[in-house]
N, C-alpha and C positions, 0 to 999 in steps of 0.2 A: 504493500500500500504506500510504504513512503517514497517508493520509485517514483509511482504514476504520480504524485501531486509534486516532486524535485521536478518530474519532466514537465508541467502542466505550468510550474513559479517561472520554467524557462521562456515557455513556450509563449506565456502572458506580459514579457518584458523585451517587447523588441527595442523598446526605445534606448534603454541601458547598452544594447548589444551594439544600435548604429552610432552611440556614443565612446563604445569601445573601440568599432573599426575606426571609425574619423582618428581616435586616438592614437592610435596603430599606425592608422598611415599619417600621420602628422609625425610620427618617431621614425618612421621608416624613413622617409621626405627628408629628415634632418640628418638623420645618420648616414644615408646616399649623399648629400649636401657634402656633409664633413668627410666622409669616404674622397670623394673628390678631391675634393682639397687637399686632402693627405697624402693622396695618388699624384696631382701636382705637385706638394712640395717634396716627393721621391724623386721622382722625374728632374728637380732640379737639380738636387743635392747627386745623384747620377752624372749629371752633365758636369756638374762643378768638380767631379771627383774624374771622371775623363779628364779635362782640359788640365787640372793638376800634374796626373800621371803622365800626361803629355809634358807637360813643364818639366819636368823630374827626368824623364829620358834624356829631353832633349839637354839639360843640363850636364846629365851623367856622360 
């Protein structure tokens, strides 16, 4: 009995549930955002580590 009415307090609360997904993807949005940007400042610190090791050669 306490299945059917856990499933029934689900099933009666959509509004909770589209307030979770906006939620969700409001953190996903942000964490893809910051992912980005992390991935850019890789990318940089990459290149600035090339052109170094380049420097270093050419010196050596």
């Amino acid at each position: 009995k306490a299945k059917g009415n856990k499933q029934a307090n689900t099933l009666m609360d959509p509004i909770n549930d589209t307030k979770s997904t906006i939620l969700l993807k409001t953190e996903i949005q942000r964490l893809q955002q910051s992912n980005d940007h992390l991935k850019q400042r890789l990318s940089k610190y990459e290149k600035d580590d090339e052109l170094l090791n380049q420097q270093l050669e050419e010196t050596t």
